[in-house]
N, C-alpha and C positions, 0 to 999 in steps of 0.2 A: 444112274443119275436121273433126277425127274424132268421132266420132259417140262415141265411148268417154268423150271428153270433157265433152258435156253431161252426159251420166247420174253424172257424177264429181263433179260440181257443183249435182247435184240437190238440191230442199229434203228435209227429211225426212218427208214428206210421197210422196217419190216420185212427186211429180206431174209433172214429163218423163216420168219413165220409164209409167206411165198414159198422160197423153195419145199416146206413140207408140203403145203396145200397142193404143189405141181406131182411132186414125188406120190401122193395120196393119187391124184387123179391118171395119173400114168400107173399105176398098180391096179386099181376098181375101176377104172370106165374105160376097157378097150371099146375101139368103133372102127375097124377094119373096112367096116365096108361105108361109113364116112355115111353116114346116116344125121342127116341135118346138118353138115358142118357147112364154117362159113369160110366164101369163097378165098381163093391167095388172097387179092387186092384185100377184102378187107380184114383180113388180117393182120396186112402188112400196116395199110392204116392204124390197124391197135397198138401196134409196135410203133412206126415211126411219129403219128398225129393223133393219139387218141379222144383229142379235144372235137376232132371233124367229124365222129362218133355220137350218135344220142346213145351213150350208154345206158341212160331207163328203158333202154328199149331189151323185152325181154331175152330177145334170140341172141342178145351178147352171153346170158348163163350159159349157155349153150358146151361156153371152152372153160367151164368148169366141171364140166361130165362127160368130156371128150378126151382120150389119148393120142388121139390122131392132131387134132387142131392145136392141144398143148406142146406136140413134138413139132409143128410147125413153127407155132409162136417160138419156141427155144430156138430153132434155128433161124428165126427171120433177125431175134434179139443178137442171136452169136454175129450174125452178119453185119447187123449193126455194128454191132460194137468193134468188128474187125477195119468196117469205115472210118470211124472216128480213131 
């Protein structure tokens, strides 16, 4: 099936298109030894208040070339979501 075609049929929400960008960056950027990443709090910020973030600020790409920071985010998100 073409792959063009999931993301075409996306909710708006864009959530295909995330979950591949996560599954990408958990495959090609391990960081085992957490080189650059950012700290829990603000992570957890990203996750719960991502408004109190300057997101133009660069060191946010950071957890898009990070497998370590992305498996935190997934589980800061599951915990959320287990609250609500």
């Amino acid at each position: 099936m073409n792959k063009i075609h999931h993301f075409e049929s996306d909710d708006k929400n864009d959530t295909h298109l995330f979950a591949e960008m996560q599954r990408y960056v958990l495959e090609h950027y391990p960081n085992p030894q957490r080189i650059g990443c950012l700290d829990h709090d603000t992570l957890k910020t990203f996750v719960e208040a991502p408004a109190k973030l300057d997101l133009s600020n660069p060191r946010y790409l950071h957890i898009l070339q990070c497998a370590e920071c992305t498996r935190e985010l997934i589980a800061l998100r599951r915990a959320r979501e287990a609250e609500l």
